[in-house]
LOZAVO-48327 format. One record per residue (C-alpha): residue in one letter; x, y, z. Coordinates in steps of 0.02 Angstrom, whole numbers, padded with zeros to 5 digits, always signed. Example, Ala and Ser with C-alpha at 12.3 -4.5 7.8 and 13.67 -1.06 7.14 Angstrom:
a+00615-00225+00390
s+00684-00053+00357
This chain:
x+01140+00473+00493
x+00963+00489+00543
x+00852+00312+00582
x+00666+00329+00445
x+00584+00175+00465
x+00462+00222+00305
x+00444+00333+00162
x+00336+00333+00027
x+00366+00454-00144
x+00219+00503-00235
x+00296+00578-00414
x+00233+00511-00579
x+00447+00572-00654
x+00552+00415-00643
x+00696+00541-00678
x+00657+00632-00501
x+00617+00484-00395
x+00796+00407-00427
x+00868+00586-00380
x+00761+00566-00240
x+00783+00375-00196
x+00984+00412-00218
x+00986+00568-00103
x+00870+00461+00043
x+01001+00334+00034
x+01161+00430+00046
x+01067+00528+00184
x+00957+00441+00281
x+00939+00249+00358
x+00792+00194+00295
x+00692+00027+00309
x+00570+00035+00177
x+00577+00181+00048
x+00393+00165-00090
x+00374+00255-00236
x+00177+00259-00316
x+00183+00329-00505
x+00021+00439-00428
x-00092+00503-00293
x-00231+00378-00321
x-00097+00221-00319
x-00018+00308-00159
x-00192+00345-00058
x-00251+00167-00099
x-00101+00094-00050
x-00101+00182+00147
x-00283+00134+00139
x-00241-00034+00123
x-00088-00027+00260
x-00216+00061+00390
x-00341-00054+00366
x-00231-00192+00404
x-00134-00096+00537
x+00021-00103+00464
x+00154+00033+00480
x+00125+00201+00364
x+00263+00318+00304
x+00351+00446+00425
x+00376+00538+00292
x+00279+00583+00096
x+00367+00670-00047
x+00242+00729-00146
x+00247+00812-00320
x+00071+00904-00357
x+00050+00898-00562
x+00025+00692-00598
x-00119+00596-00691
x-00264+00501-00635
x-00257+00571-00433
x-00151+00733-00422
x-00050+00791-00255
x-00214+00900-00216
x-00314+00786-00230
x-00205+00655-00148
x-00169+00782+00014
x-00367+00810+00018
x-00403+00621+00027
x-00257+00594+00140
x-00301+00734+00256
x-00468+00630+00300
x-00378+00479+00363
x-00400+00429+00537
x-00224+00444+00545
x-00163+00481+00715
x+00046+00493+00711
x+00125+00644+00614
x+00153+00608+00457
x+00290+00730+00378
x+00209+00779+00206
x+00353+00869+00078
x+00252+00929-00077
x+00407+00933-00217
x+00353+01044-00378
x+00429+01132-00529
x+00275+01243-00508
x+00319+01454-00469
x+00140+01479-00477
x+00063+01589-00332
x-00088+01494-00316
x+00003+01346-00259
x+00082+01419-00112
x-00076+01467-00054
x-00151+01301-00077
x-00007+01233+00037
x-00052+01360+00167
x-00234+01320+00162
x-00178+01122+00199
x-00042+01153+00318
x-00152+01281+00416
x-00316+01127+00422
x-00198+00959+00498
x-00106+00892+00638
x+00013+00826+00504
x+00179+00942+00455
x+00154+00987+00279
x+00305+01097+00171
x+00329+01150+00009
x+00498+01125-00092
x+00554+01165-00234
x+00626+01056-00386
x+00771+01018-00393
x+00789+00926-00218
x+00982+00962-00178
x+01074+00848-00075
x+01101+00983+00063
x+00922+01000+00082
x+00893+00814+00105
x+00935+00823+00297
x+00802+00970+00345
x+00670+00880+00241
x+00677+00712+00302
x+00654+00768+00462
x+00502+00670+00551
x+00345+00793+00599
């Protein structure tokens, strides 16, 4: 079973955070697993944690359509961090539209971080490549 000290899930569906949360835990050993109900909740939060120096998640699942901060605008914001570590950053969507993918590439192509894109549903089987640290 692999060893995560942190994750944090950034999905505004209760309905696919307890898929998630339930898949982590049969999958993964995990210390501290967060969930923020959207991208501006999420950013402050690791804001707060680097400020303080205080550990920051290994790995982000990340859903891109939520209120108030969206992924977008969450990986934008996130991106400028003087984060140094990897972080592994799994954008999760229902969405088939071209435009995303591209987005992705344009992130993943600008950071040292490891950014992917997944589709929903998360299966179980797919649990083990994803939570893979960057």
């Amino acid at each position: 079973m692999t060893k995560i000290k942190y994750i944090g899930i950034v999905d505004d569906d209760p309905i696919t955070v307890f898929g998630i949360r339930k898949m982590l835990n049969a999958a993964v050993d995990c210390e501290q697993i967060d969930t923020y109900k959207n991208g501006k909740i999420a950013f402050d939060d690791i804001c707060e944690k680097l400020k303080h120096n205080q550990s920051l998640p290994d790995i982000i699942f990340l859903d891109i359509n939520m209120p108030i901060m969206d992924g977008w605008q969450f990986l934008e914001a996130f991106l400028n961090l003087p984060i140094t570590h990897k972080v592994r950053v799994n954008i999760v969507t229902s969405s088939i539209d071209p435009y995303d993918v591209q987005k992705w590439e344009s992130f993943k192509n600008r950071t040292h971080h490891l950014i992917t894109f997944n589709n929903k549903p998360i299966r179980a089987n797919e649990i083990a490549q994803i939570t893979k640290v960057a």
